[in-house]
N, CA, C and O of each residue as an XYZ file, in Angstrom:
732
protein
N     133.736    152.378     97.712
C     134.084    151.426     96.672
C     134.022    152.156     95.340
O     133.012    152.826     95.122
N     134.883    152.111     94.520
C     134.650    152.569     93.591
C     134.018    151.941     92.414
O     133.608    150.783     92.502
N     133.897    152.681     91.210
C     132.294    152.380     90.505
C     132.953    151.320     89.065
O     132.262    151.068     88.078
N     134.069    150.937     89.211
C     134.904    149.874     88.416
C     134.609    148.406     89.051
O     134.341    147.340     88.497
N     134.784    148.809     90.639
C     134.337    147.386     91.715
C     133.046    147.355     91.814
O     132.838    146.157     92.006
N     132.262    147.761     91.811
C     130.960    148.060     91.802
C     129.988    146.909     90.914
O     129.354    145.910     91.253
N     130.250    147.667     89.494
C     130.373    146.866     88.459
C     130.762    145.243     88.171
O     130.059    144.304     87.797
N     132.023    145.325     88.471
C     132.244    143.630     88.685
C     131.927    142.489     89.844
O     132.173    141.283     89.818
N     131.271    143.321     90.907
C     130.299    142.813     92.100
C     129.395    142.524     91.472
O     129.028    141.349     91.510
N     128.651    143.526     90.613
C     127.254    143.153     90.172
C     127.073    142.245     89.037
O     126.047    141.570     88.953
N     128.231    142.169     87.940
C     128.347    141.613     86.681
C     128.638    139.921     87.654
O     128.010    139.007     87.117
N     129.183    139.623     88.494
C     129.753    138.852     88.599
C     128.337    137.880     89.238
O     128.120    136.691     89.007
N     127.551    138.774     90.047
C     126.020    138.735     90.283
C     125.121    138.134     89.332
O     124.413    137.145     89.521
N     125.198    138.666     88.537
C     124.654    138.333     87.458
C     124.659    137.081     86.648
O     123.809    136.244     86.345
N     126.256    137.307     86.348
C     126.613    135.706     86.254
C     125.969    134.342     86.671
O     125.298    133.463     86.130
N     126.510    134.604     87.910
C     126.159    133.685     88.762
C     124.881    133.372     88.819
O     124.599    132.174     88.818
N     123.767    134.411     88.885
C     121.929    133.949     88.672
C     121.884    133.376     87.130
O     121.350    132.300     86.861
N     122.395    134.072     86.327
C     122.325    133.515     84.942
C     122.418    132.119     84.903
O     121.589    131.413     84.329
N     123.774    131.544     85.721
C     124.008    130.280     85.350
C     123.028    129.103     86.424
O     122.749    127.926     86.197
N     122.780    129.718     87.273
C     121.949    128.945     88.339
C     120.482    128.450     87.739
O     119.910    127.420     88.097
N     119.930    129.511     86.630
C     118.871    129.428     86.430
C     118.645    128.484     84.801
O     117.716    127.803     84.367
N     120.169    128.922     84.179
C     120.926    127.533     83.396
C     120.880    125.989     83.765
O     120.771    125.000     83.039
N     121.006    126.127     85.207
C     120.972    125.143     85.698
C     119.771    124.175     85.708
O     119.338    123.146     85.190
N     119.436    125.353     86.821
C     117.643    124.760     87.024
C     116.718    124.305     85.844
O     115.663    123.673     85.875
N     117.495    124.863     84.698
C     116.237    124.615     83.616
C     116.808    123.330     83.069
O     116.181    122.408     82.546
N     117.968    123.417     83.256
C     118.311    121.914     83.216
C     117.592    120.500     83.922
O     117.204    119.534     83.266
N     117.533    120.604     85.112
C     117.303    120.172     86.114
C     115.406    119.754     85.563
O     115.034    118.691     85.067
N     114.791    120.624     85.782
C     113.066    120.681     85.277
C     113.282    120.078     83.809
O     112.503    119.148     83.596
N     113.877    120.280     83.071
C     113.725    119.004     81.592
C     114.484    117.613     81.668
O     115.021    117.064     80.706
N     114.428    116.991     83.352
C     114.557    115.733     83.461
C     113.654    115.491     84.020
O     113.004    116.228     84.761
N     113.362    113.696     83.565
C     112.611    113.254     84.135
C     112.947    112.243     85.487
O     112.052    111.585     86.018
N     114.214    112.223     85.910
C     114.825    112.176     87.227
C     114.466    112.644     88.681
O     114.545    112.229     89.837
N     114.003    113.801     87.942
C     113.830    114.400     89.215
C     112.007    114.607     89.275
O     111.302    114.745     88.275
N     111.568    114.586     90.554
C     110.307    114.779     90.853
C     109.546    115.378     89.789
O     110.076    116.005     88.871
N     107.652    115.091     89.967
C     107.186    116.027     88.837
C     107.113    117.166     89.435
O     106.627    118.039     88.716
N     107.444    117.542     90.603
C     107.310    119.368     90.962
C     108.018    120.115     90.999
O     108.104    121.191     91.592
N     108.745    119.461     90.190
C     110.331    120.248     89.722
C     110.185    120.063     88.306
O     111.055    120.778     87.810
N     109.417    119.365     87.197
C     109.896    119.494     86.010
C     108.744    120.524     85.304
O     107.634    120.964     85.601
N     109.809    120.643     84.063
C     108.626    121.920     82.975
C     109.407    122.921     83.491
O     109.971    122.956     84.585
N     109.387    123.946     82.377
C     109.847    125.261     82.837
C     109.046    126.031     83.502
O     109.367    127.192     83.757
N     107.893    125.509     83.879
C     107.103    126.645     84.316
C     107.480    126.199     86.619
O     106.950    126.709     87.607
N     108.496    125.169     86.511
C     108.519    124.977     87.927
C     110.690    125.322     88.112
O     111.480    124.873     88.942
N     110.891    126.178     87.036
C     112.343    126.906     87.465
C     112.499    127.062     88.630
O     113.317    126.588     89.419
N     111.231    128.133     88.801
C     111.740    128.591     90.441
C     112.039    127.785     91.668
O     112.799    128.173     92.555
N     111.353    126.556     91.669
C     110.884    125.492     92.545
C     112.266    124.581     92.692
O     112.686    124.159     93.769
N     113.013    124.314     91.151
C     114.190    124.330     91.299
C     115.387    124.721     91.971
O     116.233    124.218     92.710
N     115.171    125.634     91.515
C     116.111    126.944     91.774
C     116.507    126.938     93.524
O     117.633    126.702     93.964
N     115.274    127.261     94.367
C     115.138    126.678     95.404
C     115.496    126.189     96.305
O     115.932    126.563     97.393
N     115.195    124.758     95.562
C     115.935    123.483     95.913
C     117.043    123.488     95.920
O     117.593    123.054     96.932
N     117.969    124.038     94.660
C     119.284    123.874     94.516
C     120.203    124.937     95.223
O     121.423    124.797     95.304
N     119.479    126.061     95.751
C     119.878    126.655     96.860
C     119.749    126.044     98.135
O     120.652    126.361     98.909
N     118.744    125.124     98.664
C     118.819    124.343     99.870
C     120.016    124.008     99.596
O     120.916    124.592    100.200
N     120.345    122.997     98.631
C     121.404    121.805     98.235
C     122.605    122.605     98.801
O     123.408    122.175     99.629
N     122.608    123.977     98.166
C     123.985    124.082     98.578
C     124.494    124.558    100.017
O     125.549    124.319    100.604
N     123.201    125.434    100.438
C     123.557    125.544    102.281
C     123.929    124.180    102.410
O     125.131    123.943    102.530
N     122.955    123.050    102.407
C     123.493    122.048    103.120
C     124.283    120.980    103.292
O     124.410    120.080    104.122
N     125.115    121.544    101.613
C     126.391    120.959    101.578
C     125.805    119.476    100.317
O     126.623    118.788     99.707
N     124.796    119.359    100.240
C     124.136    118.150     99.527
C     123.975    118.812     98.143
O     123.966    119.990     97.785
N     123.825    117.402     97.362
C     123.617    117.215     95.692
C     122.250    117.688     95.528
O     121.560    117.546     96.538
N     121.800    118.101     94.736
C     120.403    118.977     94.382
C     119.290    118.418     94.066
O     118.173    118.919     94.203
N     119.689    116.795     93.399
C     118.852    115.605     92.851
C     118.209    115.207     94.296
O     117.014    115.000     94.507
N     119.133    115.155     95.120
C     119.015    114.235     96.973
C     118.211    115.257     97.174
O     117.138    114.934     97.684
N     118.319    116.121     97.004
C     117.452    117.291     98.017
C     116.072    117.156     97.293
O     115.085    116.783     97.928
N     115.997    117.509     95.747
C     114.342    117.607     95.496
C     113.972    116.018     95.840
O     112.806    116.063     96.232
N     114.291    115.050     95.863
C     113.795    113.910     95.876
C     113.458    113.567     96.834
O     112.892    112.477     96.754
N     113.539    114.149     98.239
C     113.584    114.071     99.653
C     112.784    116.052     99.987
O     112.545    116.517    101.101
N     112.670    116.428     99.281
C     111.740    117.601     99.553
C     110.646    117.550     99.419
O     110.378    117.581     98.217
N     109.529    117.462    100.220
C     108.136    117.582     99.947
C     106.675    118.892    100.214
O     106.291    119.336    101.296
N     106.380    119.076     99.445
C     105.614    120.406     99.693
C     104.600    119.857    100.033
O     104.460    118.837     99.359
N     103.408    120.066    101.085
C     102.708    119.095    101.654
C     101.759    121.060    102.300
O     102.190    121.766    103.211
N     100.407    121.382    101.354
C      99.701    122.216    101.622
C     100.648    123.666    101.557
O     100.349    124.614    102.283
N     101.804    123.729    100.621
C     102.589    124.996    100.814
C     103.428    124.868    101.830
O     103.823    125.947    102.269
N     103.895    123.781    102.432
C     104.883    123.961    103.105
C     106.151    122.875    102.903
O     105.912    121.677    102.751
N     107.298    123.319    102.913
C     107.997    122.397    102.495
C     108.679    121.196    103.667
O     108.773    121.293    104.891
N     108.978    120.375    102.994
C     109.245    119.513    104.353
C     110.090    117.966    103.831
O     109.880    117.388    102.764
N     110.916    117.599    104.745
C     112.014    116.404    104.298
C     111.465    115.146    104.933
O     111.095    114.812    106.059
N     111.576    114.544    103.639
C     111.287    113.018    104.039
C     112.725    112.269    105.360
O     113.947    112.412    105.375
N     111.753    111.492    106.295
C     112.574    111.273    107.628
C     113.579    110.329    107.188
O     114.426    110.125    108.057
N     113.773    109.601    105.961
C     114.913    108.993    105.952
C     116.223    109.998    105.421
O     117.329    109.857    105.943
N     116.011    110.927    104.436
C     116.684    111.863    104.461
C     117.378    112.638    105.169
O     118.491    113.054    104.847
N     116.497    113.030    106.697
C     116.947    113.712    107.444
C     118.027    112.888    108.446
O     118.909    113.486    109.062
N     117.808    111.276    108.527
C     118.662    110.474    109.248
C     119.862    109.942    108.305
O     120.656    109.149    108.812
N     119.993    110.237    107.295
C     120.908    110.220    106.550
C     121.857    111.262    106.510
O     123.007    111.053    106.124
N     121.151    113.232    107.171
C     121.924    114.292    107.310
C     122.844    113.738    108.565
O     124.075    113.734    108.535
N     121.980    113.236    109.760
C     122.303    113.073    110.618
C     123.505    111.913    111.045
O     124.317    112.142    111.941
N     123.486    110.755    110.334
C     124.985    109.788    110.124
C     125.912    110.145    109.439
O     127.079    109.756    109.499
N     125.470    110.875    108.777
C     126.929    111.265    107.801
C     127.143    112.898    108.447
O     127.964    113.511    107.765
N     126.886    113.274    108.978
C     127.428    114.974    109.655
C     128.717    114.765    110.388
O     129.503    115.712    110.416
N     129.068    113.517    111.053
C     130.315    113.620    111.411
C     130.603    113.719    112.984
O     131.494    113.124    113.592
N     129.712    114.546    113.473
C     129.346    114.791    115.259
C     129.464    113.902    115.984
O     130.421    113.723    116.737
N     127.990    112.841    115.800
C     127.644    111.788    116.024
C     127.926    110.458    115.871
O     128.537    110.331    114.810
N     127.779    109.419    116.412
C     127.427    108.044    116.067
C     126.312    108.241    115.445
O     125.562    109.210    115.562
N     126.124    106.784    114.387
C     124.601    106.827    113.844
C     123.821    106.670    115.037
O     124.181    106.272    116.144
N     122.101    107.246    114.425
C     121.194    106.942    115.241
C     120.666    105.768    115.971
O     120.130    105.258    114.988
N     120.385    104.893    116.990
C     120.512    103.832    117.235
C     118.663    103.800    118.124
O     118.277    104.886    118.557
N     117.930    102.842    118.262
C     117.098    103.019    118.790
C     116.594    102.295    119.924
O     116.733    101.075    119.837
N     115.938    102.817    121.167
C     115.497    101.947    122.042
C     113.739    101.663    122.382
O     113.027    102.419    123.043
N     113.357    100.510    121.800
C     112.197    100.331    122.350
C     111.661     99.779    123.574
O     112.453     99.199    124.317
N     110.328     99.873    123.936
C     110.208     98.717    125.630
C     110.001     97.729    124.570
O     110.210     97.632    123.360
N     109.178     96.585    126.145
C     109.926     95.326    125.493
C     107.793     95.334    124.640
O     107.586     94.631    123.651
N     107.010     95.896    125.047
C     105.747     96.157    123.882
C     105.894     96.544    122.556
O     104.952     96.498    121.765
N     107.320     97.027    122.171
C     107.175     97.577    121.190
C     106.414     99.091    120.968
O     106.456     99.605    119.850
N     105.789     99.705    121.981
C     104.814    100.972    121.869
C     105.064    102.199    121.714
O     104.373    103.084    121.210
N     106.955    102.249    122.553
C     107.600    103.327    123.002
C     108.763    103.070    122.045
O     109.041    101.886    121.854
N     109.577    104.121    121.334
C     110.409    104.227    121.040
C     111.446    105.613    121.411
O     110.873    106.685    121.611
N     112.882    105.563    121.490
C     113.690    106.271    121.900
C     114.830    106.017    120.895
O     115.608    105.067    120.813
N     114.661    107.601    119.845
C     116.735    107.602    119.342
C     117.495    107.851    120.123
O     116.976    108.287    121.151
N     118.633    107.777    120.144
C     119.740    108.315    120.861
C     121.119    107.871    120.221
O     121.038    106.811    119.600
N     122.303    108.436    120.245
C     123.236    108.305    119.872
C     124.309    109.172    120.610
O     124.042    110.113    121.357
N     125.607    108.706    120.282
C     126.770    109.421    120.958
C     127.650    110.408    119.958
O     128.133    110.251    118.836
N     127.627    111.440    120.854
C     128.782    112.458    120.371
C     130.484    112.239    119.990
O     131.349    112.180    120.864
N     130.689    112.161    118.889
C     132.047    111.474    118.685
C     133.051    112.411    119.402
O     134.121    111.895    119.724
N     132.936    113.168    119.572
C     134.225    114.270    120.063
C     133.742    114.242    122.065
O     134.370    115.139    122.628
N     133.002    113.586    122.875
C     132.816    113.677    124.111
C     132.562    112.197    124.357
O     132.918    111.766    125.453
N     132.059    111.450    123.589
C     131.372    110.521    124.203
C     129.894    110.335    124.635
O     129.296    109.309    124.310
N     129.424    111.100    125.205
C     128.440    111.668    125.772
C     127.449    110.979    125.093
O     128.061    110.348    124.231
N     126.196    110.725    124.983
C     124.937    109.932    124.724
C     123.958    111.459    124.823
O     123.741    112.259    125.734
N     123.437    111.338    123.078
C     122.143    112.497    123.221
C     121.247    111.595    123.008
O     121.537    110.430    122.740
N     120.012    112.054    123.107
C     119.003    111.602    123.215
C     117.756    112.255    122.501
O     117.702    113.447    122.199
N     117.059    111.605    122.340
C     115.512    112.422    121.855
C     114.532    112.278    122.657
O     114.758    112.032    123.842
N     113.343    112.393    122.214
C     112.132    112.435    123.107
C     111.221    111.133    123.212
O     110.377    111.059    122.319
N     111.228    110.551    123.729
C     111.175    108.869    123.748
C     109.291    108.933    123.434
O     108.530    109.299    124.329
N     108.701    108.445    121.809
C     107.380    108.621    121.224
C     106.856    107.466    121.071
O     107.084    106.578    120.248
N     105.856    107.572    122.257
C     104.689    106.691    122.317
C     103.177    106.370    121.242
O     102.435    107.124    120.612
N     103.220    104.972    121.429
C     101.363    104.895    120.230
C     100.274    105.478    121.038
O      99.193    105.725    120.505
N     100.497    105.729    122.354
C      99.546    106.480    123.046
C      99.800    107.688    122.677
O      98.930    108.361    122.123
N     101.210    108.230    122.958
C     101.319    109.860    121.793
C     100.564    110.254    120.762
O      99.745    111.157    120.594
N     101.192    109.028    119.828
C     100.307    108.658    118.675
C      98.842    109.444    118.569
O      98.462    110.452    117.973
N      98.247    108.526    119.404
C      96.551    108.303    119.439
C      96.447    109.530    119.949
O      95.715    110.174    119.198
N      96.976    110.477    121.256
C      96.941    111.708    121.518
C      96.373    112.583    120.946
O      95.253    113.078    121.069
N      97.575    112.844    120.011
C      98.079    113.673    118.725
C      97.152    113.673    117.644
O      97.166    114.664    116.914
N      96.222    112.609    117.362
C      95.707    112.212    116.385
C      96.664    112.016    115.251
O      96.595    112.907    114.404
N      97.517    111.098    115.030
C      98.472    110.709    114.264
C      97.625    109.511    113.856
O      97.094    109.291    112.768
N      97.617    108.805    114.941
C      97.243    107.271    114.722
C      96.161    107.262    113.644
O      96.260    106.808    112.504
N      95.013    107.902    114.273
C      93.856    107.462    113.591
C      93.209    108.287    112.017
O      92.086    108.047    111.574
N      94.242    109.302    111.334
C      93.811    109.624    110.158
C      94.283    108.483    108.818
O      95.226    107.742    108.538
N      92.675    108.996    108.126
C      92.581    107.795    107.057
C      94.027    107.411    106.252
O      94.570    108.475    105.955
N      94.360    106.931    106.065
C      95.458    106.487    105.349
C      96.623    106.282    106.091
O      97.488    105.531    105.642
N      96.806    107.005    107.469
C      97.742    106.894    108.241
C      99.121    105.949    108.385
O      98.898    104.957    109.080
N     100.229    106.018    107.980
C     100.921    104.720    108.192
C     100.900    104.257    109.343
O     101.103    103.044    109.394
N     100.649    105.015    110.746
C     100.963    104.561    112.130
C     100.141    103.735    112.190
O     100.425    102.850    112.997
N      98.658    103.543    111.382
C      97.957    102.197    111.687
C      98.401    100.832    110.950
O      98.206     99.702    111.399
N      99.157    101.216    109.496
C      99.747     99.748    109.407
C     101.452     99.541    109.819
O     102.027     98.453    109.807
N     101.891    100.462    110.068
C     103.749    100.177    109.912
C     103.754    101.233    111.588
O     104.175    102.388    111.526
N     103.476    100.913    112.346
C     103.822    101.460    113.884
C     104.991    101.884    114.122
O     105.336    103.065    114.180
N     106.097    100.302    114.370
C     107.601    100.738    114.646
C     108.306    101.555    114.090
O     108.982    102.455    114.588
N     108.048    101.016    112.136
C     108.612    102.350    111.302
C     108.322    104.284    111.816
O     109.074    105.226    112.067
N     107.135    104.126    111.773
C     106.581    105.499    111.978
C     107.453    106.007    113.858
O     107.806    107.113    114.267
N     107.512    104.674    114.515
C     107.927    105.394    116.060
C     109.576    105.914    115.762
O     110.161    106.894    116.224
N     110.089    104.804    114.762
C     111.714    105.158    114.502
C     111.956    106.582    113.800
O     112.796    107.422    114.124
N     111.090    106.644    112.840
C     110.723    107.919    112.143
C     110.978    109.138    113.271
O     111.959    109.794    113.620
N     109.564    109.083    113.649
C     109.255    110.322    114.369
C     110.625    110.646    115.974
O     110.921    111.734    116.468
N     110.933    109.824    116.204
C     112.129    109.539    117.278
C     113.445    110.132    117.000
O     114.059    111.001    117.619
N     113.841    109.264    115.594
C     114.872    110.117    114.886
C     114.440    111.755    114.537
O     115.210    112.645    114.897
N     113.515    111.999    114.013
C     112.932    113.384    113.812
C     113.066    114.529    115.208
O     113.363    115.723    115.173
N     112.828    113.920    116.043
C     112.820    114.139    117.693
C     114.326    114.589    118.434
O     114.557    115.380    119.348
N     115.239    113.708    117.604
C     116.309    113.474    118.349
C     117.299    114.760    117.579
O     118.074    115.468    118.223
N     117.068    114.875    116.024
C     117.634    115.670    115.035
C     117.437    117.013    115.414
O     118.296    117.878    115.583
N     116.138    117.099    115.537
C     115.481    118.270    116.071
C     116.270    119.141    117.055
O     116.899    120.194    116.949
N     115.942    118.130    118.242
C     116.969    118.525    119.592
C     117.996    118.868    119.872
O     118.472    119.604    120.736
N     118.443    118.151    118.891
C     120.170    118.395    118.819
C     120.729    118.962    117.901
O     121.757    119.596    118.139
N     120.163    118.884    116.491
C     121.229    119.478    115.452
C     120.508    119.852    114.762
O     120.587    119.340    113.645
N     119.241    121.077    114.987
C     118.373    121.622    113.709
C     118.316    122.114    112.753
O     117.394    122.204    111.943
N     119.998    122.742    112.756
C     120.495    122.918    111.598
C     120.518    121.873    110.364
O     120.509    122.244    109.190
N     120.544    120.706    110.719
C     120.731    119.644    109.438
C     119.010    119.810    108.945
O     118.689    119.030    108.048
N     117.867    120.780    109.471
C     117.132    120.427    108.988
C     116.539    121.682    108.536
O     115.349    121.852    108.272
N     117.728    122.778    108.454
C     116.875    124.018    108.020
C     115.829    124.904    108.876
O     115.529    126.089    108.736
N     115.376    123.957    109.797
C     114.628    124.478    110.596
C     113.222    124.518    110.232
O     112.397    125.380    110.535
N     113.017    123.141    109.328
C     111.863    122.709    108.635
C     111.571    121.317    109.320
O     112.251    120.801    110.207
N     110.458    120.824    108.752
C     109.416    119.842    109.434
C     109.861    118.208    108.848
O     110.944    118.019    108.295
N     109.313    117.608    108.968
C     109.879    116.069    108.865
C     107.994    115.834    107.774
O     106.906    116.290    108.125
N     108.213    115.231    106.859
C     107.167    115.500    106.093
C     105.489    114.750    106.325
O     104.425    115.209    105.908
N     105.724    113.389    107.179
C     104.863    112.898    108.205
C     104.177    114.012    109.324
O     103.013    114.340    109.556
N     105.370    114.379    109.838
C     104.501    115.810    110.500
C     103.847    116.517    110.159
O     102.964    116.836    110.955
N     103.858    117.105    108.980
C     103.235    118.077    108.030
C     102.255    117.393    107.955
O     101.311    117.668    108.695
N     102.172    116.444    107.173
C     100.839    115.425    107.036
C     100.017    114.887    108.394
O      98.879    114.446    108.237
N     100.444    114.920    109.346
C      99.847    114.504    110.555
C      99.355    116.267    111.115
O      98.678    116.213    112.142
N      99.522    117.263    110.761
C      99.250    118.462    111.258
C      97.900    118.827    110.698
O      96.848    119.116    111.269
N      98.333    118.702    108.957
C      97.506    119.557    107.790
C      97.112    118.213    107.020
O      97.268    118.691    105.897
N      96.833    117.274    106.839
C      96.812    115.959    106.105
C      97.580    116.253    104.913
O      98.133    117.279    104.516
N      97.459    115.007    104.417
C      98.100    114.400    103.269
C      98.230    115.541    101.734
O      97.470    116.446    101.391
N      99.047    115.213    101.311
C      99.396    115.851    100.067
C      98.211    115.627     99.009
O      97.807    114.476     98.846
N      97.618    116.717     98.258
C      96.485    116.165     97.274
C      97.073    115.794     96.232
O      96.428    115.321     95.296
């Protein structure tokens, strides 16, 4: 390559971080967006984010607002991630099956281009209690059950099938059910 192309590879490099970080500082002097994104001293955290945004094809606001750092690790709130998952195009939306206790839940949905029915991993309150999900202090699985089984089901089913919509990151209940709660 010669050292004329060289140059405008790298200038053009440049650019491009220049304006990203234009961006981001934009982004951190609203108060729109989360507090762990604002102040200049959380650019980078931005920055980030607005690189997720663009692998995944999403607006940068949707992404920090649905991004959660939970002990250093980052992680997407589960309505977010079932929102990657209806609008991707593959699928039917997620649809759910419980028994008739209410205890067990199962996502599943169909492949628009086969027909075909995927499925997830059908998550029990005995799982739950297993896992120790159920019983940490603040836990939602002890007041909102079904929510948390639809949650974790859809999380289950996304997982399985299309982990790409999730980066290959955690569902942010998980995180919190692993490492507890955010301080």
């Amino acid at each position: 390559m010669s050292e004329n192309k060289t140059e405008v590879i790298v200038s053009e490099g440049v650019q491009a971080f220049e304006l990203a970080q234009r961006k981001a500082k934009m982004y951190s002097l609203s108060t729109l967006v989360p507090v762990t994104y604002q102040g200049e001293g959380n650019v980078a955290n931005v920055m980030i984010a607005c690189n997720m945004a663009q692998r995944m094809q999403c607006d940068p606001l949707q992404v920090m607002q649905s991004l959660h750092v939970i002990h250093g690790r980052p992680s997407f709130s589960a309505a977010f991630l079932i929102v990657r998952w209806n609008t991707d195009g593959r699928w039917t939306a997620i649809n759910y099956e419980f028994n008739d206790e209410r205890t067990a839940c199962k996502a599943w949905a169909k492949s628009r281009e086969t027909g075909e029915r995927v499925e997830g991993t059908q998550i029990t309150l005995g799982m739950a209690k297993a896992e120790g999900w159920l019983d940490k202090k603040g836990s939602k699985w002890q007041t909102m059950p079904e929510q948390m089984l639809r949650y974790r089901a859809a999380t289950f089913l996304i997982r399985s099938h299309a982990p790409e919509l999730m980066l290959g990151m955690y569902e942010r209940t998980e995180v919190e059910d692993v490492y507890g709660e955010q301080n």
